[in-house]
C-alpha positions in Angstrom: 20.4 17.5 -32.2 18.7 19.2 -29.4 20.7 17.6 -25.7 21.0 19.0 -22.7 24.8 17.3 -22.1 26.4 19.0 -25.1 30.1 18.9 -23.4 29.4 15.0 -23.6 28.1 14.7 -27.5 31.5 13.5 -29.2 33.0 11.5 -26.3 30.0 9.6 -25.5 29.5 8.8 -29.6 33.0 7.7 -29.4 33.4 5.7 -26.8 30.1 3.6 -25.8 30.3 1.2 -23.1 27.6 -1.6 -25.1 28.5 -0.9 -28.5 32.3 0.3 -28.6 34.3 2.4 -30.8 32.5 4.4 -33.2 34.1 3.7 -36.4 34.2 7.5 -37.6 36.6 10.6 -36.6 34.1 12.2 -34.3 34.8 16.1 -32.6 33.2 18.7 -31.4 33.7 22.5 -32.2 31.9 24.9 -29.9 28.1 24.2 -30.9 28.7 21.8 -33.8 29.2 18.1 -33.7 31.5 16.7 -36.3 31.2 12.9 -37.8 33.6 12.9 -40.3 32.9 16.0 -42.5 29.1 16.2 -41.5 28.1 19.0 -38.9 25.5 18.3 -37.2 24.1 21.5 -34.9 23.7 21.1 -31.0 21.1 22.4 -29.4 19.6 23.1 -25.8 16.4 24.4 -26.1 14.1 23.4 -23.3 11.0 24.6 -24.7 9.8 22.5 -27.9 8.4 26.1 -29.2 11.6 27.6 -29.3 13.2 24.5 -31.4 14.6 26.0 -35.2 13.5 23.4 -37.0 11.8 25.3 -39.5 15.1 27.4 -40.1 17.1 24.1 -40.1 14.4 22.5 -42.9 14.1 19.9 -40.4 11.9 16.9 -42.3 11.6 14.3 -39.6 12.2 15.0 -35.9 13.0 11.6 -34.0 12.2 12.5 -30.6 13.8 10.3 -28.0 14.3 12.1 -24.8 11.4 9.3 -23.4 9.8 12.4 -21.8 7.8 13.8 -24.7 5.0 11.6 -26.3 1.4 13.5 -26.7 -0.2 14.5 -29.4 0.1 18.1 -27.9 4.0 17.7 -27.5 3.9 16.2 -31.3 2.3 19.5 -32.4 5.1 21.6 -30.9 7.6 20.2 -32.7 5.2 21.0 -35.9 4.9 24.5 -35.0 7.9 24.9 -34.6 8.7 24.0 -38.3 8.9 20.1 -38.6 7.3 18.2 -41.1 6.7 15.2 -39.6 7.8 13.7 -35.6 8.7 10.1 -34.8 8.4 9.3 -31.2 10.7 6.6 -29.7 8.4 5.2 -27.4 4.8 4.7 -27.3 2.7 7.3 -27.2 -1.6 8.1 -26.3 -4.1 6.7 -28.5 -4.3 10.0 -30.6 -1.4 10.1 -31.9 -1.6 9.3 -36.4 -0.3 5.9 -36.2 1.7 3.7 -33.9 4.2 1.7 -36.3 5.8 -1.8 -35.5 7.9 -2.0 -38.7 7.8 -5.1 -40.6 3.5 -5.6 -39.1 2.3 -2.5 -40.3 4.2 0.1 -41.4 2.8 -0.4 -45.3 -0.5 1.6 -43.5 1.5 4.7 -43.3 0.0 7.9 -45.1 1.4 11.1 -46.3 -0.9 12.6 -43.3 1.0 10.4 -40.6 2.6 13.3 -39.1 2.9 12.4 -35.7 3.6 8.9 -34.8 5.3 6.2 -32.6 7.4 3.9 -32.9 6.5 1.4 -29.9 9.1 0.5 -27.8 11.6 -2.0 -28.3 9.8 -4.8 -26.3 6.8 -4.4 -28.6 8.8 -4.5 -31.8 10.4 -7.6 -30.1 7.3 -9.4 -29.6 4.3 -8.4 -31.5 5.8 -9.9 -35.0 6.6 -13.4 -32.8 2.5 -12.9 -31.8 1.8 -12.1 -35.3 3.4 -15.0 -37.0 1.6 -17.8 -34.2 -1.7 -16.0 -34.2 -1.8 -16.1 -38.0 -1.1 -19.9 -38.2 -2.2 -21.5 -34.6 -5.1 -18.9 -33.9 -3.6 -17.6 -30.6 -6.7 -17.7 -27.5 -4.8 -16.0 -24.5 -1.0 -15.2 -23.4 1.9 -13.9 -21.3 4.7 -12.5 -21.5 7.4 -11.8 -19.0 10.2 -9.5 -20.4 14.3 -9.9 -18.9 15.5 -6.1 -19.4 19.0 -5.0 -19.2 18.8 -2.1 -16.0 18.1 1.1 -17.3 19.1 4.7 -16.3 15.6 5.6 -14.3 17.4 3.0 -12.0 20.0 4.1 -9.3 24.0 2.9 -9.2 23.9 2.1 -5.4 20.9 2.7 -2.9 18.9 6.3 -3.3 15.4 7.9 -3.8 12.7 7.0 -6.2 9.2 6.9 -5.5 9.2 3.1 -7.0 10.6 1.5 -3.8 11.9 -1.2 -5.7 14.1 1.1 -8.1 15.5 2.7 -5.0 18.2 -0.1 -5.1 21.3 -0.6 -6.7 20.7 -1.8 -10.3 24.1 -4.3 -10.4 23.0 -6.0 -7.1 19.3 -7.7 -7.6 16.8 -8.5 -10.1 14.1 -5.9 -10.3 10.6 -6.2 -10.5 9.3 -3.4 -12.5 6.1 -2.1 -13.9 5.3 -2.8 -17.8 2.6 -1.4 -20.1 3.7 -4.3 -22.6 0.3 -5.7 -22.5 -1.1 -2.1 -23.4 0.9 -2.4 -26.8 0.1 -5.8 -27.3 -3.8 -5.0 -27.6 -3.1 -1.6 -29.3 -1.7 -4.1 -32.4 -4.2 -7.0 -31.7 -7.6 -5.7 -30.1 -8.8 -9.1 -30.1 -6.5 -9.9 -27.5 -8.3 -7.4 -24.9 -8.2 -8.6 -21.4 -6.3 -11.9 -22.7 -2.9 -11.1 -22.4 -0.7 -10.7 -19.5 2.8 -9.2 -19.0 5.6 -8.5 -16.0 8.9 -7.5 -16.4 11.6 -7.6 -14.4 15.0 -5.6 -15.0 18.4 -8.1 -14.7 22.4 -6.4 -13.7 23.2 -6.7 -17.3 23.9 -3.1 -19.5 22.4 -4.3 -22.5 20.3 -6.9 -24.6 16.8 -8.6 -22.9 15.1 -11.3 -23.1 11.7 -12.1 -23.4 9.8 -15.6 -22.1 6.4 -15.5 -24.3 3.8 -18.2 -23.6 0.5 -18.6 -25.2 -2.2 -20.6 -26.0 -3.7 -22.1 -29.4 -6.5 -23.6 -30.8 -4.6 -25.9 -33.2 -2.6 -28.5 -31.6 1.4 -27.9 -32.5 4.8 -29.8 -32.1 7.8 -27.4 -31.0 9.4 -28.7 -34.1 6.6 -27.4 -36.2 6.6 -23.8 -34.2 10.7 -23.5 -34.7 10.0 -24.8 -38.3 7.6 -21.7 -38.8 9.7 -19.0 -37.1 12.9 -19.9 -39.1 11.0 -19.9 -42.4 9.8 -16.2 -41.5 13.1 -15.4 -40.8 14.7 -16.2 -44.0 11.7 -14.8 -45.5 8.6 -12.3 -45.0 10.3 -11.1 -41.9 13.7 -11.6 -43.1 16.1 -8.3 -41.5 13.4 -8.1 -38.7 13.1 -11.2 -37.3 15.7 -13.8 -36.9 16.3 -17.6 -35.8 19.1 -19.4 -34.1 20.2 -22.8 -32.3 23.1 -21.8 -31.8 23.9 -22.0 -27.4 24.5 -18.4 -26.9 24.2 -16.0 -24.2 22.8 -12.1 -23.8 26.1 -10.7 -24.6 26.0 -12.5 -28.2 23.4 -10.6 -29.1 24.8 -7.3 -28.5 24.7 -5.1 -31.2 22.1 -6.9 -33.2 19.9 -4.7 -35.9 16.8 -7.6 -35.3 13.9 -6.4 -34.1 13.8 -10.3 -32.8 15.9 -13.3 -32.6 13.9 -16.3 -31.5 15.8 -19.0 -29.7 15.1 -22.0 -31.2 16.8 -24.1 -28.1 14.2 -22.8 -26.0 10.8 -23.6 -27.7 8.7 -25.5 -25.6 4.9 -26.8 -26.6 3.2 -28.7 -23.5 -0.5 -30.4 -23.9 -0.2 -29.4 -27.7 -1.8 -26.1 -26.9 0.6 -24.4 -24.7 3.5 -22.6 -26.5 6.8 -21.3 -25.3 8.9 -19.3 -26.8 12.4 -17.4 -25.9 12.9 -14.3 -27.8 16.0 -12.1 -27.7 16.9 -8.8 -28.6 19.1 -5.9 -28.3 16.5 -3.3 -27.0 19.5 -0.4 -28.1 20.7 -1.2 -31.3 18.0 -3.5 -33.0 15.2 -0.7 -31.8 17.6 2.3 -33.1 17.7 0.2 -36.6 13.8 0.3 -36.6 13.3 4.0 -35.9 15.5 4.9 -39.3 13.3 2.5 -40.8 10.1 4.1 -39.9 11.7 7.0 -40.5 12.5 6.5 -44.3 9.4 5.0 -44.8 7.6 8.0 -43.7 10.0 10.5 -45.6 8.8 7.9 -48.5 5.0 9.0 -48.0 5.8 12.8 -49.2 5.1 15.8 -47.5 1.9 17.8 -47.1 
């Protein structure tokens, strides 16, 4: 594990402020971090280059430091001894593949070696899109995404050259830029120039929420559209996507391995054309679930 707060590694595996208690003895000796009787080596390299992953054997890097995401940062981490790099967030055009897993990840090739996994908004959303488009023949849409704050945003009043994030995260809602309609094309060319999205970050520390309206060619009930969702939840998308009617609230969804939970409550469908929907999901743990997915799968494609 290469981190640049080392002193931090065991405490802030142990105790997490979302997600709780990590169930296993966790310590750390000098440049080793220790769950249970697994050592895992710390690192603090700053230069990808002079990363050891060819002396550690290193299969499958999962980079998520959210600053690397190039092709040319993706070959670093292959010179320097990796077989293969995941990205945790999305990455240029020329990258091998960009994987939503669950939509696509059944087109990855033993010569995927540097790929994306999206972002946890898009896995959140595009297999909602997928599943209308295939059965209601989606013409245009939006999409407005409720994030939990983030740490590019400040604790109480201070610099950042987005005006709006110079103010204290617990105190407003935030408007915020999005490239969510970026990664809904990337998946869906079709929809070029026909989608729409905003975002706006909410003082909660976890789980989000997203309001997803589009139109259709065939005319629908909201019965019939919660009728479709559940049915992909108990089955094609079963683990990824799931359905409730239950009245809960963010919090309930903390810790959730979905990449989706669709709100069934909330399904609206106005003129017979214009869909609705409410879509949670936890954008920490249910997105942390689909990288080890994509990872294995790719592990599963061999090595070249």
């Amino acid at each position: 594990m290469n981190w640049r707060m080392l002193p931090a590694s065991a405490h802030l595996l142990k105790y997490d402020t979302s997600h709780g208690r990590f169930a296993w003895d966790v310590r750390q000796e000098r440049e080793q971090l220790f769950v249970g009787d697994d050592a895992i080596r710390l690192l603090h390299e700053s230069s990808l280059e002079a990363l050891p992953w060819r002396e550690l054997a290193v299969d499958v890097v999962l980079d998520c430091t959210g600053v690397y995401g190039s092709r040319e940062h993706g070959e670093a981490h292959l010179q320097a001894g990796a077989r293969k790099v995941l990205f945790s967030h999305p990455g240029g055009n020329d990258l091998d593949a960009t994987i939503v897993f669950g939509v696509n990840h059944a087109e990855l090739r033993t010569e995927h070696r540097i790929v994306s996994n999206a972002s946890c908004t898009t896995n959140c959303i595009i297999p909602v899109i997928k599943l209308l488009d295939d059965a209601y023949g989606i013409e245009s849409g939006t999409v407005t995404t409720i994030h939990s704050s983030m740490n590019d945003q400040q604790v109480i009043d201070s610099w950042h050259p987005d005006l709006r994030r110079t103010r204290a995260a617990s105190q407003s809602i935030i408007p915020v830029d999005t490239k969510l309609a970026a990664g809904i094309t990337r998946f869906f060319p079709q929809f070029n120039d026909r989608f729409e999205a905003i975002a706006v970050r909410v003082p909660t520390i976890n789980v989000t929420a997203i309001d997803l309206s589009v139109t259709v060619k065939k005319p629908v009930k909201a019965s019939e559209v919660n009728q479709l969702l559940q049915k992909a939840a108990l089955g094609a998308f079963h683990g990824i996507v799931d359905y409730t009617e239950l009245p809960l609230v963010s919090i309930d969804f903390n810790h959730d391995p979905h990449s989706a939970i669709v709100d069934g409550t909330q399904t609206r469908v106005s003129g017979a054309h214009l869909i609705k929907t409410l879509v949670w999901c936890d954008n920490e743990w249910g997105f942390a679930n689909r990288m080890l997915d994509t990872t294995l799968a790719m592990a599963a494609q061999g090595f070249r």
